[in-house]
C-alpha positions as CSV (number, residue, x, y, z in Angstrom):
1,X,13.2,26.2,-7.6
2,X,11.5,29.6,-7.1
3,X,10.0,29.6,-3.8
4,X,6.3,30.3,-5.1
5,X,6.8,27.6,-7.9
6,X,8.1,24.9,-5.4
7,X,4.8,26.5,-2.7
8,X,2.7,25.3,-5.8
9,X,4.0,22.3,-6.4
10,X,3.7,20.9,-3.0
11,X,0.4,21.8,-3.4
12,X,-0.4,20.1,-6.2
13,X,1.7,17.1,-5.2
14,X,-0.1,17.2,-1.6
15,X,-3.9,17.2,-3.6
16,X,-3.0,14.5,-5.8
17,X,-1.6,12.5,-2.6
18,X,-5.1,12.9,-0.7
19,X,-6.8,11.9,-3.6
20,X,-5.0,9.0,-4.1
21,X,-5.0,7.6,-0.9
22,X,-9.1,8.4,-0.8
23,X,-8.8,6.2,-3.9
24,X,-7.1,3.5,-2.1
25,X,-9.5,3.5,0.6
26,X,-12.1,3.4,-2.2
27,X,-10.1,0.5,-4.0
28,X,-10.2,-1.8,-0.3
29,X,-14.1,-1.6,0.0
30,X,-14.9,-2.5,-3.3
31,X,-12.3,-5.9,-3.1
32,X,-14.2,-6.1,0.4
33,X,-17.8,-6.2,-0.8
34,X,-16.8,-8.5,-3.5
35,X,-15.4,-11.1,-1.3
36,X,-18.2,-11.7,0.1
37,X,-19.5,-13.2,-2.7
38,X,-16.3,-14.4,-4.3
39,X,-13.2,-16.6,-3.4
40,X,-10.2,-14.5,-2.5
41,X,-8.4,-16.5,-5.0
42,X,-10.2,-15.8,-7.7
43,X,-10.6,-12.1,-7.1
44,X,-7.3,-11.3,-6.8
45,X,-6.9,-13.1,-10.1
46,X,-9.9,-11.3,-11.7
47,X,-8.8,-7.9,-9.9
48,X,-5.2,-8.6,-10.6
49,X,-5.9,-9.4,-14.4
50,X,-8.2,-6.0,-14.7
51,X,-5.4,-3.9,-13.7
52,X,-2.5,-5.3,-15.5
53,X,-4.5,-5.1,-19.0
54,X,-5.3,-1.1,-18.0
55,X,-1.4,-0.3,-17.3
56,X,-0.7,-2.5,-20.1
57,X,-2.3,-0.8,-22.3
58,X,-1.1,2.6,-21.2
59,X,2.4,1.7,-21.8
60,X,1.9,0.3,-25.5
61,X,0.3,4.1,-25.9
62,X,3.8,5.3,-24.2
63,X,5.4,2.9,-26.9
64,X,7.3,1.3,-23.7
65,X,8.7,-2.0,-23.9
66,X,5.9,-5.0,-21.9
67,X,9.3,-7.1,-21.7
68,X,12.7,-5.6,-21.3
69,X,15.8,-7.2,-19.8
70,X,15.5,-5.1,-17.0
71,X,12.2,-6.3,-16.4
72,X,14.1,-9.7,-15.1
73,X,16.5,-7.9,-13.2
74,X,16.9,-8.9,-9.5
75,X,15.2,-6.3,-7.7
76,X,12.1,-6.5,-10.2
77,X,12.3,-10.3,-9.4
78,X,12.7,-9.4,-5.6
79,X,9.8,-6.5,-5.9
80,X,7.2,-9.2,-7.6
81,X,7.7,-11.8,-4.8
82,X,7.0,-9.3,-1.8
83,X,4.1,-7.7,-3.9
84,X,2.6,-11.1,-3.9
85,X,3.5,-11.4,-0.2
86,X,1.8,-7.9,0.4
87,X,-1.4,-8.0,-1.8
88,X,-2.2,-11.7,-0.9
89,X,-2.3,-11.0,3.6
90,X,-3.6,-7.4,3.3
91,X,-6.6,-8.7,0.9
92,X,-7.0,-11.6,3.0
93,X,-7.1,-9.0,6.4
94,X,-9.9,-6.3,4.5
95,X,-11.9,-9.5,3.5
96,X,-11.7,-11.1,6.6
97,X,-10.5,-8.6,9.1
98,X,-12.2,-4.9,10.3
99,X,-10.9,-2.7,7.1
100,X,-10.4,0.2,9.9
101,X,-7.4,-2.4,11.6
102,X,-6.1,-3.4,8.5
103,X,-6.1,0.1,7.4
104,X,-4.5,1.0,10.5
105,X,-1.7,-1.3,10.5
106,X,-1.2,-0.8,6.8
107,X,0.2,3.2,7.8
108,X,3.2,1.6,9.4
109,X,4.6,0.4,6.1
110,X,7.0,3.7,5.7
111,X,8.2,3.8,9.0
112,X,9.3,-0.1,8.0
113,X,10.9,0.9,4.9
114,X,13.1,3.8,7.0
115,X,14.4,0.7,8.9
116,X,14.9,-1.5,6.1
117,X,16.4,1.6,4.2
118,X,19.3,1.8,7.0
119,X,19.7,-2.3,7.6
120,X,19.7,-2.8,3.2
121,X,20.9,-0.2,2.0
122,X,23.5,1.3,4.6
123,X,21.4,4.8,5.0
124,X,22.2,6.8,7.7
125,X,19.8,6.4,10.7
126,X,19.7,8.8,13.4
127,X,19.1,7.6,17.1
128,X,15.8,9.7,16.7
129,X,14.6,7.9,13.8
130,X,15.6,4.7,15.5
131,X,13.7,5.9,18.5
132,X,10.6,7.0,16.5
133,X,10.6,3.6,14.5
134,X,10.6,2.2,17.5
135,X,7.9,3.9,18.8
136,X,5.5,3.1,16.0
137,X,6.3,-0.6,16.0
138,X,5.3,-0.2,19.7
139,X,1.9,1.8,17.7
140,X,1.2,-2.1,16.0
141,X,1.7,-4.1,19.1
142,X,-1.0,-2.2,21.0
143,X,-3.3,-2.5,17.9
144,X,-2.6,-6.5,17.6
145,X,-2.2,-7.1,21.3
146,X,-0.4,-10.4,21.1
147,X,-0.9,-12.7,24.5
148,X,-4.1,-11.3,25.1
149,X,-7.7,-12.2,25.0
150,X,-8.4,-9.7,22.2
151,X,-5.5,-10.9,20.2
152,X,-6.6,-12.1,16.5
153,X,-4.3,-14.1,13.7
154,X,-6.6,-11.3,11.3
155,X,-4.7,-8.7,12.4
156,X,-1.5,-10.8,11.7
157,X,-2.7,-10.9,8.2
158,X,-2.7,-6.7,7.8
159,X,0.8,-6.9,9.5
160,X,2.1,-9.7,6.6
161,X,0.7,-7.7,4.1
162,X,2.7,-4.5,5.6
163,X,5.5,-6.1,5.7
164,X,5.3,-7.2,2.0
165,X,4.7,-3.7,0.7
166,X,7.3,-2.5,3.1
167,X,9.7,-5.2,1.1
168,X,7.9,-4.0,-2.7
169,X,8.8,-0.2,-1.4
170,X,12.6,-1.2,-0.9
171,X,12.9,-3.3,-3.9
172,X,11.2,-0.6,-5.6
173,X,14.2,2.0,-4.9
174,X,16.7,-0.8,-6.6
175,X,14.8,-1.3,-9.4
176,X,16.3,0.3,-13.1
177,X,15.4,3.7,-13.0
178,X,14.3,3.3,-16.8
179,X,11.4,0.9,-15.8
180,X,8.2,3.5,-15.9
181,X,5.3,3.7,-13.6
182,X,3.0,1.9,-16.4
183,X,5.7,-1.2,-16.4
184,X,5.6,-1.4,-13.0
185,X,2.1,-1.1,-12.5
186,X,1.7,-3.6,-15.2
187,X,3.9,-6.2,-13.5
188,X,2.5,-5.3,-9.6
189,X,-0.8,-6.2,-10.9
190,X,0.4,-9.3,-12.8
191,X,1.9,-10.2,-8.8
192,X,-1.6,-10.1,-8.0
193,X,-2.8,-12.3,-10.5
194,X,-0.2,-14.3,-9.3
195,X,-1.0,-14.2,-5.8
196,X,-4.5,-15.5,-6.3
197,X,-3.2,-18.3,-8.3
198,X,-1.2,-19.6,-6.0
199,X,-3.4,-19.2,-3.1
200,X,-6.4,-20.8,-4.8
201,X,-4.3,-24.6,-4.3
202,X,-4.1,-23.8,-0.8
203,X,-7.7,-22.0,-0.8
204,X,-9.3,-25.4,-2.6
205,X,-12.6,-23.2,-3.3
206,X,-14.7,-23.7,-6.0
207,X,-15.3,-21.5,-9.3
208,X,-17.8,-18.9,-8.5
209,X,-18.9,-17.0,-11.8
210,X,-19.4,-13.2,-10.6
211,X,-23.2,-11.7,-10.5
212,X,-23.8,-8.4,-11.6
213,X,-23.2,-6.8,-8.9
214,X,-20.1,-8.6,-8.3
215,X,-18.9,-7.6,-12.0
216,X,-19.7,-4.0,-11.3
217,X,-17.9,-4.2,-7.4
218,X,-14.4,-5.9,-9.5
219,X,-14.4,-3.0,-12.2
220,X,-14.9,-0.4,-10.1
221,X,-11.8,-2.0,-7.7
222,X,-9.6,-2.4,-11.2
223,X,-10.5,1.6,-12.5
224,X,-10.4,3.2,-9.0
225,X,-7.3,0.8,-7.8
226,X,-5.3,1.8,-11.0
227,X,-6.1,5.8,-10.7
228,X,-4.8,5.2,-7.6
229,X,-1.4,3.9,-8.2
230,X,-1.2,6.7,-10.8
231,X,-2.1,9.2,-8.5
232,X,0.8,8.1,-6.2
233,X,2.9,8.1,-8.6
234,X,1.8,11.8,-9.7
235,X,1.9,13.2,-6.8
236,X,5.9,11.6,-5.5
237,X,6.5,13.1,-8.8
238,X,5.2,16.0,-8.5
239,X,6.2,17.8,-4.8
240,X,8.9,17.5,-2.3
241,X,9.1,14.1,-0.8
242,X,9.0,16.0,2.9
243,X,5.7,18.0,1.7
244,X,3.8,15.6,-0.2
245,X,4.5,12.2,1.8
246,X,2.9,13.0,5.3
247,X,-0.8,13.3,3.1
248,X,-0.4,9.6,3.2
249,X,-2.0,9.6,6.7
250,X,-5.5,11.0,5.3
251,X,-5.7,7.0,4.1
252,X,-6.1,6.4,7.7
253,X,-9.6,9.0,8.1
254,X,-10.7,7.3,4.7
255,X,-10.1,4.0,5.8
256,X,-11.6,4.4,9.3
257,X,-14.4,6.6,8.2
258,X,-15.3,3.3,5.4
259,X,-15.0,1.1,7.9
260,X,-17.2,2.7,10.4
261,X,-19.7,3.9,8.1
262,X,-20.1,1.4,5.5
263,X,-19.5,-1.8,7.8
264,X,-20.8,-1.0,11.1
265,X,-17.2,-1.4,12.5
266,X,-16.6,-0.6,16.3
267,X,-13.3,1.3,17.3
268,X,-11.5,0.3,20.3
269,X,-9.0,2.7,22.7
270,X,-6.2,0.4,21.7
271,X,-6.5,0.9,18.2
272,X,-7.0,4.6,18.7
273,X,-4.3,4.8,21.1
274,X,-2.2,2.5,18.3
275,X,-2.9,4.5,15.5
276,X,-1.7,7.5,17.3
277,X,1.4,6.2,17.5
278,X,2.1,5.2,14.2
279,X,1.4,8.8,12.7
280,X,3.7,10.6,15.6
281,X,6.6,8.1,14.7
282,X,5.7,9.0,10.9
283,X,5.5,12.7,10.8
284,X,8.6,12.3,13.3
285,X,10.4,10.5,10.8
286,X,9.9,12.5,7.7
287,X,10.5,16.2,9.4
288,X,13.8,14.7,10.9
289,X,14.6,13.7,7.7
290,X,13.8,16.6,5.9
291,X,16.0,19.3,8.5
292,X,18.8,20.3,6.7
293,X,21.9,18.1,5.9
294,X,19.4,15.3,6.7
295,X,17.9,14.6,3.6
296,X,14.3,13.1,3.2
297,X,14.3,9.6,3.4
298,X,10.6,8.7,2.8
């Protein structure tokens, strides 16, 4: 690519990045303020249900296929169990957890999927990136601070849901390359759906029908969650993987700066010091990965 071409179109992936993960951040106070209000079963079904008829729609305007064969393959089967895994614990830590944590804990999911990306699929791991892996996972157990007095089970939550997206991410590299980013929007959405099903037998909660505001707090989760997604998707599209992916950080000043602002959240050294962590080990790992004969693996 010529050099002021490719300049551009990091530029344009990088702005589409930072506006996606300010979308995100936008997306988790919204599901937030409604839970206060509403079971988390039944807004991850509502939530769920919004955003699957939004990319649904958008791929019968592509003229794509809702059911395919490759829809049912393996790692689409595989991708929809950890999706469900990932959205139900991280909704359940932002509803019951400090968002800024969650948020927080929720930036280690790439530097999980480089380690799951050498121990699933064979790729080549440097004892750098080991080290820097390593040293972000180290980043999480300052924040959660197991066998202490400040140790929660909410922060467990944020690392379960991590770990599921982690698990979606890896799946999502095995999945048929012919599958579009409507389809599998459509279908992580429909794992929502799914998600809140399942957890409304173990929830037990009553039906709760929505208010107003509730309505308005759910819609504006579904339009800014699904611009979102297609955001990502824009901007990985768009850029080099090395230029574009360390603007997934800015999630973590959107996230903190929400949780601060809008819900009176309190920030402690060790999630500070934590945090730190996690986005040296990050940045670490993609500009290792993107030296030459390395190959970017995020």
């Amino acid at each position: 690519m010529i050099p002021g071409i490719e300049r551009r179109a990091n530029l344009t992936g990088s702005a589409w990045m930072v506006a996606a993960m300010a979308a995100f951040s936008i997306e988790d106070v919204f599901i937030k303020a409604a839970s206060a209000s509403l079971p988390v079963s039944q807004l991850l079904v509502i939530f769920g249900a919004g955003g699957a008829l939004v990319f649904a729609c958008s791929a019968l305007l592509r003229g794509e296929r809702l059911v395919s064969r490759e829809v049912a393959s393996a790692p689409m089967l595989i991708r929809v169990l950890f999706e469900v895994l990932g959205r139900l614990f991280y909704v359940l830590a932002i509803a019951l957890a400090p968002l800024s944590v969650a948020t927080v804990i929720l930036q280690a999911t790439p530097i999980v999927v480089v380690a799951g990306a050498a121990l699933v699929f064979g790729e080549q791991v440097g004892w750098r990136r080991w080290s820097a892996i390593l040293l972000g996972l180290a980043g999480v157990i300052i924040i959660i601070r197991p066998g202490t007095e400040s140790f929660s089970l909410l922060s467990v939550l944020a690392l379960l849901g991590m770990l599921g997206f982690a698990g979606r991410d890896l799946a999502s590299r095995a999945a048929p390359a012919s599958l579009g980013t409507s389809i599998l929007g459509l279908y992580g959405f429909l794992s929502i759906a799914a998600a809140g099903a399942l957890y409304s037998a173990w929830e037990g909660a009553t039906f709760v029908y929505p208010d107003g505001t509730t309505w308005l707090l759910l819609l504006g989760a579904v339009v800014v969650g699904a611009a979102a997604y297609a955001g990502l998707m824009k901007a990985m599209r768009t850029g080099e993987v090395s230029a574009v992916t360390p603007f997934r950080y800015t999630r973590l000043l959107f996230g903190i700066t929400c949780g601060v602002v809008l819900f009176d959240e309190q920030l402690g050294l060790p999630v500070v010091a934590g945090c730190g962590l996690i986005v040296v080990s990050g940045l670490f790992i993609l500009y290792d990965g993107a030296r030459p004969g390395q190959g970017a693996r995020l």
